[in-house]
Kinemage of the C-alpha trace (Angstrom):
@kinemage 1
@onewidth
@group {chain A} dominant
@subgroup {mainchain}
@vectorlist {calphas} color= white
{ca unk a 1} P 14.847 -36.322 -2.949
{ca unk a 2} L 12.295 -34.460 -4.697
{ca unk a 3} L 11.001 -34.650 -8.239
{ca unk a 4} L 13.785 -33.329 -10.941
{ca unk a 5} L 12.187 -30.103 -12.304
{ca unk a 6} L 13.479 -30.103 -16.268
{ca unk a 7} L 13.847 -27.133 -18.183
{ca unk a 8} L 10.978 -28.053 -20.326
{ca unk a 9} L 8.832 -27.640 -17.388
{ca unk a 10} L 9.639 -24.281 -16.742
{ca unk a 11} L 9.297 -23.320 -20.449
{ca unk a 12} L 5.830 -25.018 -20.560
{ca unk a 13} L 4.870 -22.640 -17.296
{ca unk a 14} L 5.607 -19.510 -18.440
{ca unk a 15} L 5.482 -19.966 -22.320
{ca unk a 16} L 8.851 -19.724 -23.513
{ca unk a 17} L 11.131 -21.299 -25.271
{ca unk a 18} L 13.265 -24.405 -23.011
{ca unk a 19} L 16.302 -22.816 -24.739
{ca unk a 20} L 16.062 -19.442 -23.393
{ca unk a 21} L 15.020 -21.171 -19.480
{ca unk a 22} L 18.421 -22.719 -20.142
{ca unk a 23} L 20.571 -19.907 -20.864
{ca unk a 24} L 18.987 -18.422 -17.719
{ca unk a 25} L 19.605 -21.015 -15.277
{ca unk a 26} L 22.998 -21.020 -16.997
{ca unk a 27} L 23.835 -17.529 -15.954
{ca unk a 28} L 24.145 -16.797 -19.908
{ca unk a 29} L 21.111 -14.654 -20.183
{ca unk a 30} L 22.975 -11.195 -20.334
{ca unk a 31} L 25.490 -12.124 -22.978
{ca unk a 32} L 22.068 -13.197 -25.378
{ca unk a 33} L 20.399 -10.214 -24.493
{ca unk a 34} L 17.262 -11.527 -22.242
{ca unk a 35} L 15.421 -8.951 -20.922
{ca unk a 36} L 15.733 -8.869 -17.341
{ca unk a 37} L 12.281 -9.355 -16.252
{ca unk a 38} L 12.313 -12.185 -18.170
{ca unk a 39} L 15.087 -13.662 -16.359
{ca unk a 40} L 13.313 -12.859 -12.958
{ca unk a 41} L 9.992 -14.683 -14.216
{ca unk a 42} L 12.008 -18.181 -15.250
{ca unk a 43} L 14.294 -17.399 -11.574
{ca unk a 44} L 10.916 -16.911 -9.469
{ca unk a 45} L 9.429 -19.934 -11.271
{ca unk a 46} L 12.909 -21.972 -10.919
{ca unk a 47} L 13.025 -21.404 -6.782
{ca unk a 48} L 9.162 -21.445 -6.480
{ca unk a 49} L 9.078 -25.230 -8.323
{ca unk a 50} L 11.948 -26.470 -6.093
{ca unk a 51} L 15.127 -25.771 -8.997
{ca unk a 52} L 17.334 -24.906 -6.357
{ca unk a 53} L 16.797 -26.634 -3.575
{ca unk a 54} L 17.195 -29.944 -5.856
{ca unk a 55} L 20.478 -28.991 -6.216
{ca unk a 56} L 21.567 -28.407 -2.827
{ca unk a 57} L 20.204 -32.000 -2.528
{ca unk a 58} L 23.234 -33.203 -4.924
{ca unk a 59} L 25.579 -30.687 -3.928
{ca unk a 60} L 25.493 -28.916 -7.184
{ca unk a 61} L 26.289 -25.279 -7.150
{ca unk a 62} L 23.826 -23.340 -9.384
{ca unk a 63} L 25.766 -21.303 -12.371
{ca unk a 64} L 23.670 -18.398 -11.322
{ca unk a 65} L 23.690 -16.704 -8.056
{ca unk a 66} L 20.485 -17.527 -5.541
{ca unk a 67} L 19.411 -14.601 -3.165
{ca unk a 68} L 17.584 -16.120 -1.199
{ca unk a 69} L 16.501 -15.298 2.380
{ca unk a 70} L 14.243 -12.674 4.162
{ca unk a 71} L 12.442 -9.672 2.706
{ca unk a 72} L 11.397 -7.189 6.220
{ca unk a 73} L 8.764 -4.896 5.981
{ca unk a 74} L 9.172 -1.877 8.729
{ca unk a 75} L 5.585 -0.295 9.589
{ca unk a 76} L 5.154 2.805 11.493
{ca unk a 77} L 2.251 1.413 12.927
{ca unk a 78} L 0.690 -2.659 13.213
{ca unk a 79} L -2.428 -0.623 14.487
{ca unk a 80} L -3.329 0.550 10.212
{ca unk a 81} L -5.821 -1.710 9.135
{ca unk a 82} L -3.748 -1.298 5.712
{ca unk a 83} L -1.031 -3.294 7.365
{ca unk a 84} L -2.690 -6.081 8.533
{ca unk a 85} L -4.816 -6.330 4.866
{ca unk a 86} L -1.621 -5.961 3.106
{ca unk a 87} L 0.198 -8.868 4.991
{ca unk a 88} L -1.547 -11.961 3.146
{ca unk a 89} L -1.023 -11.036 0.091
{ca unk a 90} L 2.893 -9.868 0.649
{ca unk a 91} L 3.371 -13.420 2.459
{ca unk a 92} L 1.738 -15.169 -0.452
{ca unk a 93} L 3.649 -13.139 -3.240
{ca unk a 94} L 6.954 -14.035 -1.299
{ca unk a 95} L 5.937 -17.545 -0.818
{ca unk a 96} L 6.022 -18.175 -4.446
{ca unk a 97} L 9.327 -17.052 -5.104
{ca unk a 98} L 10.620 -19.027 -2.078
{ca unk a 99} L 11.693 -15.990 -0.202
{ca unk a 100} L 10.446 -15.339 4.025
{ca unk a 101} L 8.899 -12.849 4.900
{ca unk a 102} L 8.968 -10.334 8.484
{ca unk a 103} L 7.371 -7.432 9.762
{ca unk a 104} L 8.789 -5.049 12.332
{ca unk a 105} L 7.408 -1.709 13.739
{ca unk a 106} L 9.603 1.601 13.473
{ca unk a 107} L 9.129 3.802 16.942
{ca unk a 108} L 9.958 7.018 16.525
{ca unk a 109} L 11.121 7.360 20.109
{ca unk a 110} L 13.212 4.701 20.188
{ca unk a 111} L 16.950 5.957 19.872
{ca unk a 112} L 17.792 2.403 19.286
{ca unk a 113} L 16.096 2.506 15.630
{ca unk a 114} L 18.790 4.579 13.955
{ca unk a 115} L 21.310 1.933 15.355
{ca unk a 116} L 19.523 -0.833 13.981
{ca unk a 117} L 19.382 1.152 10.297
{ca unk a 118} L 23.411 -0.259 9.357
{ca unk a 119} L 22.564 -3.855 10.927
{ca unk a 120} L 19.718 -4.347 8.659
{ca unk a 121} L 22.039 -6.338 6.178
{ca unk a 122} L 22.453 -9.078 8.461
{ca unk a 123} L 19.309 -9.758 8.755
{ca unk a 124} L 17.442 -9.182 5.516
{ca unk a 125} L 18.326 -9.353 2.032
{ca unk a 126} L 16.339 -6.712 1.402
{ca unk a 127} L 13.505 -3.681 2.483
{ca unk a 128} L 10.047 -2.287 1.945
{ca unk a 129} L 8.977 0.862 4.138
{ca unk a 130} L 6.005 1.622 4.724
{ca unk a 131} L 4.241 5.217 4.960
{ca unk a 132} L 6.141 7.240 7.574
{ca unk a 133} L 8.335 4.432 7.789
{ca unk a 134} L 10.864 5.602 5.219
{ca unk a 135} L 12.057 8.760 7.257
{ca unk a 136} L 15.111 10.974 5.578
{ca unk a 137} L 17.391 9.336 7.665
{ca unk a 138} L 16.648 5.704 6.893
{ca unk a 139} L 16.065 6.572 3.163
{ca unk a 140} L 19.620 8.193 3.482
{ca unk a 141} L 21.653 5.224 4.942
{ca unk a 142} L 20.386 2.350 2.875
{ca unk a 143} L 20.897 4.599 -0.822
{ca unk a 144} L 24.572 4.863 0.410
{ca unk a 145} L 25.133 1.284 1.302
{ca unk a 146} L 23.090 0.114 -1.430
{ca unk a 147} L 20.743 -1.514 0.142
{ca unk a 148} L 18.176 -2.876 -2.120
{ca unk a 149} L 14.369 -1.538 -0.341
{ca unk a 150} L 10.988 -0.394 -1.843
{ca unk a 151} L 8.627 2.421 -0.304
{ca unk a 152} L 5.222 1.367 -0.459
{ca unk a 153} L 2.369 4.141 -0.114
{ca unk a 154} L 5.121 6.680 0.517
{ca unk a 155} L 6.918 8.550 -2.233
{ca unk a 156} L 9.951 11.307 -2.372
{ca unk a 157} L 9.474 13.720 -5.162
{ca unk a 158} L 13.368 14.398 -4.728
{ca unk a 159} L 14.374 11.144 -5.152
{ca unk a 160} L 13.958 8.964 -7.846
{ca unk a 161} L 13.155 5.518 -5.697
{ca unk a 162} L 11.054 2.492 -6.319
{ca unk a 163} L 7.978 3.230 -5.036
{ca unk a 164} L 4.222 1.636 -5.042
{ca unk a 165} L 1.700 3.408 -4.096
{ca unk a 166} L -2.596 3.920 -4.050
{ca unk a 167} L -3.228 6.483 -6.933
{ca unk a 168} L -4.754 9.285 -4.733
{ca unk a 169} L -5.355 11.567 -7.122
{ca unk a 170} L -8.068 9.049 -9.164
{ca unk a 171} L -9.213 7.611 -6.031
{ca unk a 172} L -10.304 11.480 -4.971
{ca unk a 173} L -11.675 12.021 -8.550
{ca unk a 174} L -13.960 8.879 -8.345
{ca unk a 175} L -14.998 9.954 -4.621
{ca unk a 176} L -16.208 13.342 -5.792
{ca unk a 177} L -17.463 11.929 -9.437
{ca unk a 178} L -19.992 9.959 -6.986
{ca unk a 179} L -20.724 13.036 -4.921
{ca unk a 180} L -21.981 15.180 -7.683
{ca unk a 181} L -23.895 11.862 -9.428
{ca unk a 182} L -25.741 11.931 -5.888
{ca unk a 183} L -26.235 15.324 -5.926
{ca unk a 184} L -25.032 16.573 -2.607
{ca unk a 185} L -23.450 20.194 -2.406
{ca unk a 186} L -22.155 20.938 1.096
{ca unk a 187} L -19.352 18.520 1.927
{ca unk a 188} L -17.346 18.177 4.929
{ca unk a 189} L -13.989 16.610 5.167
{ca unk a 190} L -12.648 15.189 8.449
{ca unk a 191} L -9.385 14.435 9.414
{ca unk a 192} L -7.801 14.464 13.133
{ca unk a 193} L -4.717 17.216 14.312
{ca unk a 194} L -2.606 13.983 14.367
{ca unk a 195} L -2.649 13.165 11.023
{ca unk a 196} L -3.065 16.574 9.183
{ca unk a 197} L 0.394 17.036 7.910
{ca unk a 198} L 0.562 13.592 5.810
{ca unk a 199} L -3.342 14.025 4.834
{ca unk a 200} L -2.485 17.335 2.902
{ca unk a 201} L -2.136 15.412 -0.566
{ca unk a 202} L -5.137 13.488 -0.670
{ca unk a 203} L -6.773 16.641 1.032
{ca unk a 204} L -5.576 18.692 -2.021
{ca unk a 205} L -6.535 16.160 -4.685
{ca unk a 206} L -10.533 16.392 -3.036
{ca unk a 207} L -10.338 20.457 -3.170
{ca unk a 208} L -8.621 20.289 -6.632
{ca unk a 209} L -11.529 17.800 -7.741
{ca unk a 210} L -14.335 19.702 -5.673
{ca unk a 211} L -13.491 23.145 -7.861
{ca unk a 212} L -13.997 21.515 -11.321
{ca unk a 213} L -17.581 20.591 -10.258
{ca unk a 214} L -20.016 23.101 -11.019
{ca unk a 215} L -22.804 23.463 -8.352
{ca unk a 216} L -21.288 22.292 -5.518
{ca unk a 217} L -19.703 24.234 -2.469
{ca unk a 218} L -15.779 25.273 -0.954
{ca unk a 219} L -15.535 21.947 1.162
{ca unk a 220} L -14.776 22.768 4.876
{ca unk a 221} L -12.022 20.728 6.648
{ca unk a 222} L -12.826 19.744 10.528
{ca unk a 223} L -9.436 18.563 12.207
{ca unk a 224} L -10.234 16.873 15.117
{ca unk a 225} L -8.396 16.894 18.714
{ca unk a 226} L -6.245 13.964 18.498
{ca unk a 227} L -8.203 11.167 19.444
{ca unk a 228} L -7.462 8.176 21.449
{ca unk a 229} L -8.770 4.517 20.474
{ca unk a 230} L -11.800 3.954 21.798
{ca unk a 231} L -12.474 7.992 22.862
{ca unk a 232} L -14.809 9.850 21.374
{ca unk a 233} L -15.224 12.873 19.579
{ca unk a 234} L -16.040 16.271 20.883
{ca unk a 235} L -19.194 16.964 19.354
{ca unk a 236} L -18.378 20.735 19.758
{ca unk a 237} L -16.041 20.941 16.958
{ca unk a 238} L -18.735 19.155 14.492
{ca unk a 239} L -21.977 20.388 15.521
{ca unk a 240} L -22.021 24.002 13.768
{ca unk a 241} L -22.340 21.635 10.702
{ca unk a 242} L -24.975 19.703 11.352
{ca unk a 243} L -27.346 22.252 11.060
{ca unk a 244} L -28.122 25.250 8.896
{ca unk a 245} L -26.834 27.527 7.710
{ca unk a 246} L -23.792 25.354 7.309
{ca unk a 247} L -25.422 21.912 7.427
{ca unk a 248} L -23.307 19.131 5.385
{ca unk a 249} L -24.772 16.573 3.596
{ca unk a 250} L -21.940 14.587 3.066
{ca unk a 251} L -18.823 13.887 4.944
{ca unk a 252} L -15.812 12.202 3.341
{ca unk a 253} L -13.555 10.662 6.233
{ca unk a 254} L -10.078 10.896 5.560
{ca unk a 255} L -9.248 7.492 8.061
{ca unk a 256} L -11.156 4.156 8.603
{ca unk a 257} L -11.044 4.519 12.238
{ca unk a 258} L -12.773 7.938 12.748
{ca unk a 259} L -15.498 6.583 10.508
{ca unk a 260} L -16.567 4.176 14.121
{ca unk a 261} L -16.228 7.669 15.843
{ca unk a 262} L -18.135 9.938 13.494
{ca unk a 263} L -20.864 7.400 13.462
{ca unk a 264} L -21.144 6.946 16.929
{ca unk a 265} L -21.569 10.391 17.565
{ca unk a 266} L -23.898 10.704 14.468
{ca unk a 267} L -26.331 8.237 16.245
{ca unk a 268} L -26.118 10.267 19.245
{ca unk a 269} L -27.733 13.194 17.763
{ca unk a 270} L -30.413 10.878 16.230
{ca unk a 271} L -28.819 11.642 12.792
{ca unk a 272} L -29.433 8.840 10.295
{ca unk a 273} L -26.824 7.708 7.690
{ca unk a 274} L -27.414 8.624 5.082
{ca unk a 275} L -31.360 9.905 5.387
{ca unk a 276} L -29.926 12.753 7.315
{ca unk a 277} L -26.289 13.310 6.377
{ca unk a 278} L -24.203 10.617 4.235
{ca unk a 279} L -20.916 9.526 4.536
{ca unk a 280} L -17.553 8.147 2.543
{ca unk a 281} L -14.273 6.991 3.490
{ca unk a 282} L -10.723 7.483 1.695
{ca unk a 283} L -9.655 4.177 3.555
{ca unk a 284} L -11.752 0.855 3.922
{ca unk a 285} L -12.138 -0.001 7.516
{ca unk a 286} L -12.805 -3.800 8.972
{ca unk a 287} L -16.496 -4.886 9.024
{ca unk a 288} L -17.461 -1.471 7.259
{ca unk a 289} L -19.619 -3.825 4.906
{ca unk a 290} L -21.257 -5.322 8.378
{ca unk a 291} L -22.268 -1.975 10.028
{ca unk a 292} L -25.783 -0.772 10.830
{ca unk a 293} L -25.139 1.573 7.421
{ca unk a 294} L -22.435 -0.176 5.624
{ca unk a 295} L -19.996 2.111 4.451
{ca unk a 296} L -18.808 3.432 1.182
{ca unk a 297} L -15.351 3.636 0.827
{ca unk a 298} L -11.654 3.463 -1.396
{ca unk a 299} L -10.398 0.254 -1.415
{ca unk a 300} L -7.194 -0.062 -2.122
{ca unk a 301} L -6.010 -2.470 -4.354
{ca unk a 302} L -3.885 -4.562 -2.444
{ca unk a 303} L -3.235 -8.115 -4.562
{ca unk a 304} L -1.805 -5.506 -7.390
{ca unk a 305} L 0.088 -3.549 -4.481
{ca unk a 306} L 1.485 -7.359 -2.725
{ca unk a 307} L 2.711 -8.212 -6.838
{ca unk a 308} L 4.245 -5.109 -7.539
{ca unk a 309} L 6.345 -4.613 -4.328
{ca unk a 310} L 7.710 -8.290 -4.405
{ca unk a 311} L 8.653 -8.440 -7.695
{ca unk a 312} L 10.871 -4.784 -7.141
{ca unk a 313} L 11.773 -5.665 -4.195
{ca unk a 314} L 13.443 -9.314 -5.966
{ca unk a 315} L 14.420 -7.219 -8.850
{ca unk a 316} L 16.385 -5.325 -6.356
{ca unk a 317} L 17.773 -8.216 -4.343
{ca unk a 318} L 19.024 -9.631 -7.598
{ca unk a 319} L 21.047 -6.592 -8.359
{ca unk a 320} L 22.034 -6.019 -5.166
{ca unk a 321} L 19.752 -2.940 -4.802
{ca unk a 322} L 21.894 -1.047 -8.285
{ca unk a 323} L 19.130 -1.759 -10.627
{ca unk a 324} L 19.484 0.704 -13.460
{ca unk a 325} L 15.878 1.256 -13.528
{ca unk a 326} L 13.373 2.597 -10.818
{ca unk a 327} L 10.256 2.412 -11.260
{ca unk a 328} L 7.043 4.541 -9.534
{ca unk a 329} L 3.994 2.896 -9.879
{ca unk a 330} L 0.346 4.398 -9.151
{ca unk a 331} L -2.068 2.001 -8.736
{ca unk a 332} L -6.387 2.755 -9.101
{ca unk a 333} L -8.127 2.001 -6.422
{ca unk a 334} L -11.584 1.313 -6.461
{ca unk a 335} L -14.196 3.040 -4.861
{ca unk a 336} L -16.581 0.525 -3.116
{ca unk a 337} L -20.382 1.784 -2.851
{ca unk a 338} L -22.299 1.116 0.050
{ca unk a 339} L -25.354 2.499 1.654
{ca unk a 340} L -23.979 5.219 3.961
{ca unk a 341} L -23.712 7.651 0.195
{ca unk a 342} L -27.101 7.215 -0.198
{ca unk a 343} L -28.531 6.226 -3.755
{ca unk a 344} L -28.420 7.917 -6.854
């Protein structure tokens, strides 16, 4: 049997009174008025120190009701580096509250997906899609079950939804703050036909940002052929820019992985980064800080993200996903300079 975790110990943790750790653990909290997110904090502290599973060690039945179990995340793609730099911290947020944690990948051609949508309950206590991810239909069918879920870096203006996501709109305004510091004027931003349509925000935040700078030029927007890993770029649909009269001196990448791309075909044509044209990315890529020009980029700030999500997502488990409050959060990214911006 483990060590008995006392009231008092909880109290100590998070600075509260042992009184008010007692009315929570005695399912009282509500009828003294405790603040919900308090309760949460002593209830994430409770499971995380062992609270509950000393009791299922005596047999006790805990006055307030445990939801535990597993929290799935459903990805569009494992192949976004923002996945796989997300997962640590989700597991470790989780971890702490006692709560698993699974990841499983959404196909779009799959028929079998939309089945799976009303079986999710058996599996998971609760949901957090990600991106494209949280379709219509999905978004539909777990509102009218009540299904407690979370979007992360997707949100529905139409819907009011708990949603975490990178601010977009700052990260954009500290990209081009940087450009103009530097001095460049003729700016290219590259995307690929695949991802236009989901790009247009971010792509409307840069414009938006671009106009209030005096001095500085109408960007142009290069959508490239949809590219295969490992494939390269058509220099064809680039080159008209690399030299006058409509030379850039600065392209902003839209996606980590056409940054390998764009440089690959930028050392082709014996063009050095950023002596000869300079580069930033919306999205940090893995080993950008290791390449023969490391890369600037936006990092996004992913411990905040992993806190945020899990304790929404538990918020939303606890209420059985009829929380009277949801809540949109916008999180700053930061923007990470490197040498491929040059200096100012």
């Amino acid at each position: 049997m483990g060590k008995k975790v006392k009231n008092k110990d909880l109290a100590q943790r998070l600075g509260v009174s042992s009184t008010l750790v007692s009315l929570v653990l005695n399912n009282k909290a509500d009828q003294h008025g405790i603040r919900k997110d308090t309760q949460e904090k002593v209830l994430a502290l409770a499971r995380q120190m062992g609270y509950f599973d000393l009791l299922k060690e005596r047999n006790e039945i805990s006055p307030v009701e445990e939801k535990p179990g597993v929290i799935g995340m459903i990805v569009p793609s494992l192949h976004d580096p923002f996945i796989y730099e997300i997962t640590p911290f989700l597991q470790k947020a989780f971890a702490s509250i006692g709560v698993g944690f699974s990841i499983m990948t959404k196909d779009p051609d799959d028929g079998r997906y939309n089945r799976l949508v009303g079986a999710f309950r058996k599996f998971y206590s609760g949901l957090i899609l990600v991106g494209e991810a949280a379709d219509d239909y999905t978004i539909r069918s777990l509102r009218a079950t009540g299904y407690p879920f979370v979007l992360l870096e997707k949100s529905v203006k139409m819907l009011r939804l708990n949603t975490v996501c990178t601010d977009i709109s700052e990260g954009s305004q500290r990209v081009v703050d940087h450009i103009e510091k530097l001095g460049y004027k003729n700016i290219l931003i590259a995307t690929d036909k695949n991802s236009i349509n989901k790009d247009k925000p971010v792509i409307e935040f840069l414009k938006s940002a671009i106009d209030r700078k005096e001095g500085i030029s109408k960007p142009v927007l290069v959508e490239f052929d949809q590219l295969i890993t490992g494939s390269e770029i058509n220099p064809a649909q680039i080159e008209k820019y690399l030299r006058p009269p409509h030379r850039a001196e600065i392209i902003i990448v839209l996606h980590a992985e056409l940054v390998y791309q764009i440089m690959s075909l930028l050392r082709k044509k014996k063009l050095r980064v950023p002596q000869d044209i300079a580069l930033i990315s919306m999205e940090e890529g893995i080993g950008f800080d290791l390449m023969f020009s490391p890369v600037t980029c936006i990092r996004k700030p992913l411990t905040g993200m992993a806190l945020k999500v899990a304790n929404m997502i538990w918020t939303e488990v606890k209420n059985s996903g009829k929380s009277k409050y949801k809540r949109q959060v916008n999180i700053t990214p930061e923007l990470v300079i490197r040498n491929s911006c040059g200096t100012i």
